[in-house]
PDB file of N, CA, C and O in Angstrom:
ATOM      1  N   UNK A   1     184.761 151.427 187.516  1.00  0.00           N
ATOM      2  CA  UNK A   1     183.469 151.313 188.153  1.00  0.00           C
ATOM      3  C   UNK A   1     182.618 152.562 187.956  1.00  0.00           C
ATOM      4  O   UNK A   1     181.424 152.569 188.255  1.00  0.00           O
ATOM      5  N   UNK A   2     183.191 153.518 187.495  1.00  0.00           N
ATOM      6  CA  UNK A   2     182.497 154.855 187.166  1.00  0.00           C
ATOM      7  C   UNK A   2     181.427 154.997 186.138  1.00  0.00           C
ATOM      8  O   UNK A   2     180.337 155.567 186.092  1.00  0.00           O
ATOM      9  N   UNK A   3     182.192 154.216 185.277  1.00  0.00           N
ATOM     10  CA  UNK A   3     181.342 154.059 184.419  1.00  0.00           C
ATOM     11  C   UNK A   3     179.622 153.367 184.572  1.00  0.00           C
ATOM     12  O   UNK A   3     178.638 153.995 184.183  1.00  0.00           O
ATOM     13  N   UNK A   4     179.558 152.135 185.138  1.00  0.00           N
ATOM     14  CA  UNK A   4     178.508 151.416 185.703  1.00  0.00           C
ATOM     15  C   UNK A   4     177.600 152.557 185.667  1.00  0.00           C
ATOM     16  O   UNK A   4     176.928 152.805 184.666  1.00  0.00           O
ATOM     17  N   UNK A   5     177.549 153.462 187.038  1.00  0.00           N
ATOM     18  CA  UNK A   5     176.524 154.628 186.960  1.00  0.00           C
ATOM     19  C   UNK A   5     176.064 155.081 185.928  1.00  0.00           C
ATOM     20  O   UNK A   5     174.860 155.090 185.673  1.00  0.00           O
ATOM     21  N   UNK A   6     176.982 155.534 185.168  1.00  0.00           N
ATOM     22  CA  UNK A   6     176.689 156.511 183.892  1.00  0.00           C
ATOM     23  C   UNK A   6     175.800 155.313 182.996  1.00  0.00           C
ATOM     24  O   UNK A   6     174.616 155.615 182.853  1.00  0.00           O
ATOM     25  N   UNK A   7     176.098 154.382 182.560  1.00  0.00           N
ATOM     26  CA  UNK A   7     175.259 153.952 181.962  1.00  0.00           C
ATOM     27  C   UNK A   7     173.818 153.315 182.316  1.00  0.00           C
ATOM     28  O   UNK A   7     172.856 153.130 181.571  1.00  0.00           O
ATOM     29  N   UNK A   8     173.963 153.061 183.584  1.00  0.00           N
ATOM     30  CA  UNK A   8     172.203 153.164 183.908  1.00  0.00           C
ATOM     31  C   UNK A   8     171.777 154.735 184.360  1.00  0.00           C
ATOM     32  O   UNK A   8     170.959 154.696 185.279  1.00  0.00           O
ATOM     33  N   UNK A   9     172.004 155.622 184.091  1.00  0.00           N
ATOM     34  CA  UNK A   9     171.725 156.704 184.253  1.00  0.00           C
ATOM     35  C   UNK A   9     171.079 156.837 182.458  1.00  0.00           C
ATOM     36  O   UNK A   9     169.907 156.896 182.085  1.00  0.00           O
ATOM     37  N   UNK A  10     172.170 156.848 181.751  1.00  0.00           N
ATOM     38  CA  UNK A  10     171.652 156.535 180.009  1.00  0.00           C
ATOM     39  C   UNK A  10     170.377 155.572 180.077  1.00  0.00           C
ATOM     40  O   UNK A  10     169.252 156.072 180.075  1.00  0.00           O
ATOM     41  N   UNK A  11     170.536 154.374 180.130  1.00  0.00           N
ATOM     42  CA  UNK A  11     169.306 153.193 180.166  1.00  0.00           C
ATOM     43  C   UNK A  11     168.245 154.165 180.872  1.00  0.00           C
ATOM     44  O   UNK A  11     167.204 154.284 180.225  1.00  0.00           O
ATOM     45  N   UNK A  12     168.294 154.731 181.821  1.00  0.00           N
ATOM     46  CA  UNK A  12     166.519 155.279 182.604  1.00  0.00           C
ATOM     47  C   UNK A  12     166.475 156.345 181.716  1.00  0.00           C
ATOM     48  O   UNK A  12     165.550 155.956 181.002  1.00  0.00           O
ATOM     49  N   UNK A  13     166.823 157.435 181.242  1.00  0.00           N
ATOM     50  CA  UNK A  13     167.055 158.274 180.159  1.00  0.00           C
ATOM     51  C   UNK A  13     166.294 157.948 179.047  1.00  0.00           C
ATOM     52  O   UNK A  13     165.326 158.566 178.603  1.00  0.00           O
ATOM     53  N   UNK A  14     167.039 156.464 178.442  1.00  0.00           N
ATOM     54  CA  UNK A  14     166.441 156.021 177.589  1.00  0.00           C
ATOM     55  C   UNK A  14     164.830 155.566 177.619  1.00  0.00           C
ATOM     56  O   UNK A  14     163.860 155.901 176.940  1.00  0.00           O
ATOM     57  N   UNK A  15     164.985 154.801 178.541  1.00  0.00           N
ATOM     58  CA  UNK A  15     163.551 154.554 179.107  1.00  0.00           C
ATOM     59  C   UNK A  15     162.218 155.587 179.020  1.00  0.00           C
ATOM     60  O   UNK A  15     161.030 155.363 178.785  1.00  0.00           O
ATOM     61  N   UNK A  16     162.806 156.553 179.254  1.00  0.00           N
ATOM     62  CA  UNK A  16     162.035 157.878 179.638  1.00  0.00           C
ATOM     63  C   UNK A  16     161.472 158.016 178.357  1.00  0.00           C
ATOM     64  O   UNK A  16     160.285 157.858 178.074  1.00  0.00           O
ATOM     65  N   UNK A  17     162.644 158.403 177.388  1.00  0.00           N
ATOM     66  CA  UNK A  17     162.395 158.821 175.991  1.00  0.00           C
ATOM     67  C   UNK A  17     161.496 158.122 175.228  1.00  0.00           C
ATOM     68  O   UNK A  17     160.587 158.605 174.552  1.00  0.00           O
ATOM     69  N   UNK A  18     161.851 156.697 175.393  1.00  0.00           N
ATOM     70  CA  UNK A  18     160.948 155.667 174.788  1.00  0.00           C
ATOM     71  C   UNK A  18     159.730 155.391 175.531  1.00  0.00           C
ATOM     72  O   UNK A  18     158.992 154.745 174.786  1.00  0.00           O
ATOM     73  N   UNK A  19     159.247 155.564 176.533  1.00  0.00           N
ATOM     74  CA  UNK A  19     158.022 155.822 177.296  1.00  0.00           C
ATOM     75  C   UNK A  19     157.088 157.029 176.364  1.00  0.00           C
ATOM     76  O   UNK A  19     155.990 156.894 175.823  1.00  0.00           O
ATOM     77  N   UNK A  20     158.010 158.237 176.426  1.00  0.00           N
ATOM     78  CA  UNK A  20     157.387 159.411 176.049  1.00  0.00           C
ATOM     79  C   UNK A  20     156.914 159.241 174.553  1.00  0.00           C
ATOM     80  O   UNK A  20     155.835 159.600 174.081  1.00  0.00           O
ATOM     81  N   UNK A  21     157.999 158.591 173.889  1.00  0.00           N
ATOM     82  CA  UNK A  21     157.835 158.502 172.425  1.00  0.00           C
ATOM     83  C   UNK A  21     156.700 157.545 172.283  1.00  0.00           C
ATOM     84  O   UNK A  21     155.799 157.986 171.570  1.00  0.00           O
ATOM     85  N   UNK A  22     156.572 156.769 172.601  1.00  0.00           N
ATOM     86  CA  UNK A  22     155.404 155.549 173.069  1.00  0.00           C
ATOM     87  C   UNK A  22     153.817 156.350 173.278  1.00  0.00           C
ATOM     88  O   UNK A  22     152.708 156.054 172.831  1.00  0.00           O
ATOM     89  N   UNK A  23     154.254 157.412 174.108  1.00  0.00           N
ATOM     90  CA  UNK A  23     152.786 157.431 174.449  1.00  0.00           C
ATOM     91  C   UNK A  23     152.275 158.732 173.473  1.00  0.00           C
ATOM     92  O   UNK A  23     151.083 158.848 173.187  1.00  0.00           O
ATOM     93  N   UNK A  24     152.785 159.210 173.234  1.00  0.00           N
ATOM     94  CA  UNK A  24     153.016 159.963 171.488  1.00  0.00           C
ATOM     95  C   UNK A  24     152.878 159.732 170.092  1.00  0.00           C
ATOM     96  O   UNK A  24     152.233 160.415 169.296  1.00  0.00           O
ATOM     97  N   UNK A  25     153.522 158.739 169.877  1.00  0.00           N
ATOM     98  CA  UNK A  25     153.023 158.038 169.129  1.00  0.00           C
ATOM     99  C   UNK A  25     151.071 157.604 169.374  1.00  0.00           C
ATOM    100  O   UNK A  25     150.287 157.851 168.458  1.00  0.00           O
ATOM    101  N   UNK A  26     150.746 157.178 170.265  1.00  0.00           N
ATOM    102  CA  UNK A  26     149.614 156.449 170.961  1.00  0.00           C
ATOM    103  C   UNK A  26     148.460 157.651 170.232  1.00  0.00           C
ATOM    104  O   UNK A  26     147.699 157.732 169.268  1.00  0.00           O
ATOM    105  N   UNK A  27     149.007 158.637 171.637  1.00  0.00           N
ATOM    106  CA  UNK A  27     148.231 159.527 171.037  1.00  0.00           C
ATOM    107  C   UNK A  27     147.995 160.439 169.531  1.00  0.00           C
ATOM    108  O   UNK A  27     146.881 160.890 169.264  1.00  0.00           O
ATOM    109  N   UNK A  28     148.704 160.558 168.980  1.00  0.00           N
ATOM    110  CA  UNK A  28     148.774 160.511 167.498  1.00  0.00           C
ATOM    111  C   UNK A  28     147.990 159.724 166.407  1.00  0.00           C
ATOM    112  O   UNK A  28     147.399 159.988 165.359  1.00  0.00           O
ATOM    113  N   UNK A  29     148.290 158.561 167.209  1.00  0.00           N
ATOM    114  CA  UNK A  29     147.605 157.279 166.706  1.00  0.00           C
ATOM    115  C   UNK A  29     145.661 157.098 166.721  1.00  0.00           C
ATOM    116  O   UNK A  29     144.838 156.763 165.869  1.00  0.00           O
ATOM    117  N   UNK A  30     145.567 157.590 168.379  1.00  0.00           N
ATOM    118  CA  UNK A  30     144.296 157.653 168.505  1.00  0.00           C
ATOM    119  C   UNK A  30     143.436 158.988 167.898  1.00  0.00           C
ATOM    120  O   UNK A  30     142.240 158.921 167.613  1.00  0.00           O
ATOM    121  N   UNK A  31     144.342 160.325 167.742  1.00  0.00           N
ATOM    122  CA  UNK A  31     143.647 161.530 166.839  1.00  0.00           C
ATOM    123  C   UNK A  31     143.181 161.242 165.416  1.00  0.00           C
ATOM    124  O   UNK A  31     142.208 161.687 164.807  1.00  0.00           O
ATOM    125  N   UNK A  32     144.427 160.113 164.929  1.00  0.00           N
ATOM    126  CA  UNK A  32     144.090 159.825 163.538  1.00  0.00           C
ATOM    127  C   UNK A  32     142.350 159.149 163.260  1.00  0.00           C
ATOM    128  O   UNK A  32     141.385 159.514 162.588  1.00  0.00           O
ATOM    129  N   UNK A  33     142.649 157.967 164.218  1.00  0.00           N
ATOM    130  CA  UNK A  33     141.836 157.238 163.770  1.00  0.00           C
ATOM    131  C   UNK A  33     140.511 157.966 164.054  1.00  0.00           C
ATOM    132  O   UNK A  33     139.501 157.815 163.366  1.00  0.00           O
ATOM    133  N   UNK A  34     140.613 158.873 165.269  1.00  0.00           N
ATOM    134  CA  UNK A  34     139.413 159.811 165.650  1.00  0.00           C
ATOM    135  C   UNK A  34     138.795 160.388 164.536  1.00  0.00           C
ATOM    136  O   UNK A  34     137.583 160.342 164.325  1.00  0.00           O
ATOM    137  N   UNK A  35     139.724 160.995 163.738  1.00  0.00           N
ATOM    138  CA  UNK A  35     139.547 162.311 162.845  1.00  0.00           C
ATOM    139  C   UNK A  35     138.915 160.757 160.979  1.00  0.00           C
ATOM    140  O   UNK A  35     138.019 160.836 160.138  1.00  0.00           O
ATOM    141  N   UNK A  36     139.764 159.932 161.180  1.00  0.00           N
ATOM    142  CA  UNK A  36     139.227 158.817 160.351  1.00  0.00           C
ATOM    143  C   UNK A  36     137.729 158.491 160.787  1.00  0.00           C
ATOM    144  O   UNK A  36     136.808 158.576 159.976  1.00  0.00           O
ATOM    145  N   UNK A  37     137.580 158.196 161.821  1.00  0.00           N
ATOM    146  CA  UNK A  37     135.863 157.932 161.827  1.00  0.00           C
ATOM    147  C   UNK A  37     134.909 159.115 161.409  1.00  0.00           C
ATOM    148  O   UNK A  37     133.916 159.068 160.684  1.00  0.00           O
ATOM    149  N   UNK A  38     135.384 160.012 161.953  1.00  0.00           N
ATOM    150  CA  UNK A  38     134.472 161.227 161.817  1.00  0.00           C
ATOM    151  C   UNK A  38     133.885 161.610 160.810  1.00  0.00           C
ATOM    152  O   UNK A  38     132.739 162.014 160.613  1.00  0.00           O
ATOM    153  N   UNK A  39     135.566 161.315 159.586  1.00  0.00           N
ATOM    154  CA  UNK A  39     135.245 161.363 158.366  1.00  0.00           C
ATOM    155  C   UNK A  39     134.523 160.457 157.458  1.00  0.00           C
ATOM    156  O   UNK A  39     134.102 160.779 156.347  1.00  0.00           O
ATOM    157  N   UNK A  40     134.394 159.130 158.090  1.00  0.00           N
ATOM    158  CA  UNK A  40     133.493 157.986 157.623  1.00  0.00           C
ATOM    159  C   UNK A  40     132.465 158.137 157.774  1.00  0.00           C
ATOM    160  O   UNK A  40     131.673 157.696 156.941  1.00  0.00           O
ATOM    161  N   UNK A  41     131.943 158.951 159.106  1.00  0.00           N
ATOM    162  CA  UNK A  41     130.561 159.052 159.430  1.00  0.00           C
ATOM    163  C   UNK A  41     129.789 160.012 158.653  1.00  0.00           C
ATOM    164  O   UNK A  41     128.581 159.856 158.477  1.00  0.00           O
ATOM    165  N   UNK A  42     130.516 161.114 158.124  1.00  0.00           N
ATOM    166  CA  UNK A  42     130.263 162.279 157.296  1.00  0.00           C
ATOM    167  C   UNK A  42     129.681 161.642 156.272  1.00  0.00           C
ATOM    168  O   UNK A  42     128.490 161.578 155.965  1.00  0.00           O
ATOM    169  N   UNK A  43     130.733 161.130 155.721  1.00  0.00           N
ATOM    170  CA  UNK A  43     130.694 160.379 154.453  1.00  0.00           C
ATOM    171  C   UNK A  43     129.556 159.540 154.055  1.00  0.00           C
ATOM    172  O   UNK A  43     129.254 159.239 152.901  1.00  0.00           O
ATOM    173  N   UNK A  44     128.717 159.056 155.577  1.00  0.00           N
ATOM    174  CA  UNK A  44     127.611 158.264 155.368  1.00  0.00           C
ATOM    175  C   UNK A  44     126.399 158.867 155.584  1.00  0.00           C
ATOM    176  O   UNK A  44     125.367 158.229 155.379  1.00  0.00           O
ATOM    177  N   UNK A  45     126.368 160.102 156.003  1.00  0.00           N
ATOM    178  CA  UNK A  45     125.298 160.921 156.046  1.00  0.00           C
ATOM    179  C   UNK A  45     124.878 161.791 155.142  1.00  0.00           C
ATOM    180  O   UNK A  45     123.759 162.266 154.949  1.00  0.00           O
ATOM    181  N   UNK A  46     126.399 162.029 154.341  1.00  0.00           N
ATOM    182  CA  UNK A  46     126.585 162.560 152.741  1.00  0.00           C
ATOM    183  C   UNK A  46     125.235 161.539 152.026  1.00  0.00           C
ATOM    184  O   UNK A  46     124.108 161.677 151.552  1.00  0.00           O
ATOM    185  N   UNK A  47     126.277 160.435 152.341  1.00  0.00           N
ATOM    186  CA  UNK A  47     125.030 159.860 151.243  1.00  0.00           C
ATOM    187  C   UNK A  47     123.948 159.050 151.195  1.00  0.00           C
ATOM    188  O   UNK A  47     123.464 158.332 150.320  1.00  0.00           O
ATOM    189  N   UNK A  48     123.501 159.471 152.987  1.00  0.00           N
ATOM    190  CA  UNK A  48     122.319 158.933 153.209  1.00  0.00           C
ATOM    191  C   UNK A  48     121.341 159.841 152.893  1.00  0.00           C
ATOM    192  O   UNK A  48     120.198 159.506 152.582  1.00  0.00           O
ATOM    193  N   UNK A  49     121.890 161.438 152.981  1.00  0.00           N
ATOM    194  CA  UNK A  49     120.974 162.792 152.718  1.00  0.00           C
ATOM    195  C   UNK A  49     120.937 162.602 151.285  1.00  0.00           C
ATOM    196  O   UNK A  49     119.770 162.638 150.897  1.00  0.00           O
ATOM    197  N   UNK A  50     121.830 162.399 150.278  1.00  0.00           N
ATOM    198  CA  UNK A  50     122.216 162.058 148.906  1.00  0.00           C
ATOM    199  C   UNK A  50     120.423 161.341 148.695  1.00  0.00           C
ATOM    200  O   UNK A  50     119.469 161.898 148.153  1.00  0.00           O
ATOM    201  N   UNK A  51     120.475 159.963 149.342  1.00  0.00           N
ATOM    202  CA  UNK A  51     119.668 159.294 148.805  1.00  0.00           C
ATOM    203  C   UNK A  51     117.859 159.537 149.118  1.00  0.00           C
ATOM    204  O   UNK A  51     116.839 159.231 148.500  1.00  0.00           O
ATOM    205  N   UNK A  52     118.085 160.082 150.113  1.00  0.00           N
ATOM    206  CA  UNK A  52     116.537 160.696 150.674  1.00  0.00           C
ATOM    207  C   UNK A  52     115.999 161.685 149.864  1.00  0.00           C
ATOM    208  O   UNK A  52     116.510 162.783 149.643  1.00  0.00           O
ATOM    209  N   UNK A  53     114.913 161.246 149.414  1.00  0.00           N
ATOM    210  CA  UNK A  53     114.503 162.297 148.510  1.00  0.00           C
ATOM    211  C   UNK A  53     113.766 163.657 149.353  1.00  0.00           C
ATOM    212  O   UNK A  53     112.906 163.493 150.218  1.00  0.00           O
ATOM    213  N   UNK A  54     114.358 165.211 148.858  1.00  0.00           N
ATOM    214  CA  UNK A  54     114.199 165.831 149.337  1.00  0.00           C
ATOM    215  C   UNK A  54     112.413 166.387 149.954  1.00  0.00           C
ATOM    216  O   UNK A  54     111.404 165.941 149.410  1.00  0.00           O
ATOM    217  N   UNK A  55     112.364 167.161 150.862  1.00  0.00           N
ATOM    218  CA  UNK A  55     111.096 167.619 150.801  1.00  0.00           C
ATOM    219  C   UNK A  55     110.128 168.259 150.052  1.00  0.00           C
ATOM    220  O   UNK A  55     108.898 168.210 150.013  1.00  0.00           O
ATOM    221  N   UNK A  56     111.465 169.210 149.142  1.00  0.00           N
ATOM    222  CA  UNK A  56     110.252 169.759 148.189  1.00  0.00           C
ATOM    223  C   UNK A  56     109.738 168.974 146.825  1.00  0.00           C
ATOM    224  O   UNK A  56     108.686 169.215 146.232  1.00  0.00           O
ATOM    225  N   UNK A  57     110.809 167.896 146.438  1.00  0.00           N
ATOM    226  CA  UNK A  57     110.260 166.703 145.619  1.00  0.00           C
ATOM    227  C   UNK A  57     109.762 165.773 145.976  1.00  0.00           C
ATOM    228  O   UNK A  57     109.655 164.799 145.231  1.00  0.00           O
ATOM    229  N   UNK A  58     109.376 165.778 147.027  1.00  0.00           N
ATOM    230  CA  UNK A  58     108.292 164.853 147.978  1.00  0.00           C
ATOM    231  C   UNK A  58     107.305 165.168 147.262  1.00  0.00           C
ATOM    232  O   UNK A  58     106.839 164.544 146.309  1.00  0.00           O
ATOM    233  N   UNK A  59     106.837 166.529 147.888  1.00  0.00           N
ATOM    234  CA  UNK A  59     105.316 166.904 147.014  1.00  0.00           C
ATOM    235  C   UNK A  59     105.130 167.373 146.186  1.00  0.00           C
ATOM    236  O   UNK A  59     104.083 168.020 146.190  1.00  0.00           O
ATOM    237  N   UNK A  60     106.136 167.404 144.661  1.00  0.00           N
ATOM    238  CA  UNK A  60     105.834 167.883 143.656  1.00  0.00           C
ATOM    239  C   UNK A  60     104.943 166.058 143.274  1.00  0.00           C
ATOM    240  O   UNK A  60     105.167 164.950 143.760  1.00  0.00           O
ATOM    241  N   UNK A  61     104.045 166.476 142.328  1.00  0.00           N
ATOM    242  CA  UNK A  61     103.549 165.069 141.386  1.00  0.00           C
ATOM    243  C   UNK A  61     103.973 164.645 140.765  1.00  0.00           C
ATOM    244  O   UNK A  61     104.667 165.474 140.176  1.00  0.00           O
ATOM    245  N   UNK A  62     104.149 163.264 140.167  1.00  0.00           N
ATOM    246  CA  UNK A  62     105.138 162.331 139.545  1.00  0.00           C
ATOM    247  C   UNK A  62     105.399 163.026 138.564  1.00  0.00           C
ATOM    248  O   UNK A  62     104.656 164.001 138.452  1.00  0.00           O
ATOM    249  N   UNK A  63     106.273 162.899 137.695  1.00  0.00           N
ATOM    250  CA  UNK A  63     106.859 163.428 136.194  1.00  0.00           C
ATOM    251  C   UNK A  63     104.887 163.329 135.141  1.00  0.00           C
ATOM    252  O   UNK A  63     104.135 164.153 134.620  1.00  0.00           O
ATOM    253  N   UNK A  64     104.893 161.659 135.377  1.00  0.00           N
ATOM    254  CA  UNK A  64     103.593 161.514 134.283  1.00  0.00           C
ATOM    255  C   UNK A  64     102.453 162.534 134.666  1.00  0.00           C
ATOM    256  O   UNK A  64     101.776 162.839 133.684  1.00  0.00           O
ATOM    257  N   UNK A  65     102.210 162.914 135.405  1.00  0.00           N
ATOM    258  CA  UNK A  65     100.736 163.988 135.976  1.00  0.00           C
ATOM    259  C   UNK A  65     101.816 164.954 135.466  1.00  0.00           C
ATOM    260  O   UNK A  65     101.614 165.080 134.258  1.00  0.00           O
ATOM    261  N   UNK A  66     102.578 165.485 135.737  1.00  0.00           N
ATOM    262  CA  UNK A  66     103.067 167.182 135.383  1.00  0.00           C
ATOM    263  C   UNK A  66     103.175 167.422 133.305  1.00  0.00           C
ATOM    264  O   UNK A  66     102.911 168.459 132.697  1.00  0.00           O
ATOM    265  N   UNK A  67     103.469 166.569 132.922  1.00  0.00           N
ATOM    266  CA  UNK A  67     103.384 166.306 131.509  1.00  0.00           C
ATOM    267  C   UNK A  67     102.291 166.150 130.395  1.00  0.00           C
ATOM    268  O   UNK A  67     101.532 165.223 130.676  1.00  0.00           O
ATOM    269  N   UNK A  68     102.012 166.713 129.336  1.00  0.00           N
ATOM    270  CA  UNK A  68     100.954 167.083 129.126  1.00  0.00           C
ATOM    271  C   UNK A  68     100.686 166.184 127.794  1.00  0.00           C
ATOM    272  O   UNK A  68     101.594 166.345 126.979  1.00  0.00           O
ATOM    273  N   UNK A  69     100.080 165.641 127.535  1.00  0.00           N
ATOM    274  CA  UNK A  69     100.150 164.743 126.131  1.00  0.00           C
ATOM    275  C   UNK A  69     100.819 165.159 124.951  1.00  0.00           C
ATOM    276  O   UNK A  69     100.249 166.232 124.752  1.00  0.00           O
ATOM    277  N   UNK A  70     101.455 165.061 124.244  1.00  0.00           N
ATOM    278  CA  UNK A  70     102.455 165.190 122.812  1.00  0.00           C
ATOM    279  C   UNK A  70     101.361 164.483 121.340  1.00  0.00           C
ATOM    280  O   UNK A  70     100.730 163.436 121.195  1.00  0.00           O
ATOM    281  N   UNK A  71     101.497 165.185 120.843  1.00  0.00           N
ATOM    282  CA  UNK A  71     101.180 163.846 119.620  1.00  0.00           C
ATOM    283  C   UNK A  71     102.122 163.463 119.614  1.00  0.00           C
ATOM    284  O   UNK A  71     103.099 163.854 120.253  1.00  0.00           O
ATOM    285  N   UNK A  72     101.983 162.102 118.457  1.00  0.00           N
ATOM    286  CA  UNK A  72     102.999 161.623 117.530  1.00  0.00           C
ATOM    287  C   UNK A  72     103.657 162.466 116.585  1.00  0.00           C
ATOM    288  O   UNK A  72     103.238 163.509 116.085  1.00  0.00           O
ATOM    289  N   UNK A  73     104.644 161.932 116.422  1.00  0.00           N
ATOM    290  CA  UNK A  73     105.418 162.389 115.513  1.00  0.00           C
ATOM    291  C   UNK A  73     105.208 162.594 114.002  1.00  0.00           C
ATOM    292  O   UNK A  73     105.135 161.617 113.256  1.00  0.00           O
ATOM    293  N   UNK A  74     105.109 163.863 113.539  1.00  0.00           N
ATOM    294  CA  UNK A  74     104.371 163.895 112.308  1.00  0.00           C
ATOM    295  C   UNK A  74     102.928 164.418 111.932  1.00  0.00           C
ATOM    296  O   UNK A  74     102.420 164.886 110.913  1.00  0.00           O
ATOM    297  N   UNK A  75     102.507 164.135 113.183  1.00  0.00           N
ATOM    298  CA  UNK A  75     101.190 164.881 113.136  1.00  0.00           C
ATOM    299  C   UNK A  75     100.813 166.160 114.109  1.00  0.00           C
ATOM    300  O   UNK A  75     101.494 166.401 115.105  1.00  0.00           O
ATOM    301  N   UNK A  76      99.558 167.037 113.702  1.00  0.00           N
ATOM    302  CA  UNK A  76      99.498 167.863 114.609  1.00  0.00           C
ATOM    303  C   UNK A  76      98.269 167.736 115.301  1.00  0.00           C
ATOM    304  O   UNK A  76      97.376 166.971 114.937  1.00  0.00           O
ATOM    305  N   UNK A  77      98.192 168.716 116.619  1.00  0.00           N
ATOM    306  CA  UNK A  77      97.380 168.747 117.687  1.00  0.00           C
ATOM    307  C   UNK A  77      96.073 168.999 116.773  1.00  0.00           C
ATOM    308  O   UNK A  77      95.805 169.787 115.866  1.00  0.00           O
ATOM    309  N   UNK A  78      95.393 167.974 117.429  1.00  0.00           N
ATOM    310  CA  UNK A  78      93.681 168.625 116.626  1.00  0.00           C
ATOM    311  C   UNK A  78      93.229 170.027 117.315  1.00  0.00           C
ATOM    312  O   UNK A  78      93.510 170.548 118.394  1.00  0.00           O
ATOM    313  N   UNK A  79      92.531 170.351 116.385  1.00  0.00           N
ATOM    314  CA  UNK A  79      91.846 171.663 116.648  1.00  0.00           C
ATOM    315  C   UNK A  79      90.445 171.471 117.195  1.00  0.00           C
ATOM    316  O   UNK A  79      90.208 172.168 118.182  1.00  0.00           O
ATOM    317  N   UNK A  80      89.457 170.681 116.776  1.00  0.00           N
ATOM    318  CA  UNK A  80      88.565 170.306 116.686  1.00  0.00           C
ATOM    319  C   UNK A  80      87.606 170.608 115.421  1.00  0.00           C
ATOM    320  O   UNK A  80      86.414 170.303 115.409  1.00  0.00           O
ATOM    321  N   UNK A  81      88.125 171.099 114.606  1.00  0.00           N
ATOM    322  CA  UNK A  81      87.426 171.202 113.512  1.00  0.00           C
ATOM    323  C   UNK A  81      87.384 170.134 112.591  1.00  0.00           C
ATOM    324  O   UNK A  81      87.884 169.070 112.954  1.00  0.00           O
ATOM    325  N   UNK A  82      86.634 170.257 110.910  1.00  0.00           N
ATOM    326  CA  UNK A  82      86.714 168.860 110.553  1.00  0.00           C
ATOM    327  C   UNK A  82      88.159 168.951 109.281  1.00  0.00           C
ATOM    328  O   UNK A  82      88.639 169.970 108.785  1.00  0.00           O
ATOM    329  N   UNK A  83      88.564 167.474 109.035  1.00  0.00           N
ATOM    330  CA  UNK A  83      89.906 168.012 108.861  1.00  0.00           C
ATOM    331  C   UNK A  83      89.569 167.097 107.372  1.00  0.00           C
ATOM    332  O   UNK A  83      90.414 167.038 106.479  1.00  0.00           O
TER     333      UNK A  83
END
């Protein structure tokens, strides 16, 4: 009959452990996924800033206004004289 004790003494023991391990796990569980969103959210502001065009190329003027006419190929810039 000695025995009886001892082993529900083990079983609440056990209990304990697996409670503790339980809520350890849990929390582990919930840092991850914490530290997982955080990093998703980063990730979307990465490339929402990515896609916004910045301020100082806001107000530069399109490529075509900053560019200055070329001739063709082969020929050269007139001078204005007669040719």
């Amino acid at each position: 009959m000695s025995s009886r004790p001892m082993r529900r003494a083990g079983r609440d023991l056990e209990s304990t452990t697996d409670v503790a391990a339980v809520e350890l796990t849990s929390r582990t569980l919930e840092a991850a996924a914490a530290e997982m969103a955080a990093r998703l959210q980063a990730g979307i502001r990465e490339r929402a800033a990515a896609r916004r065009p910045s301020p100082k190329s806001a107000a530069a003027p399109p490529p075509s206004a900053q560019q200055s006419v070329q001739p063709a190929p082969g020929r050269t810039t007139p001078t204005g004289g007669i040719a």
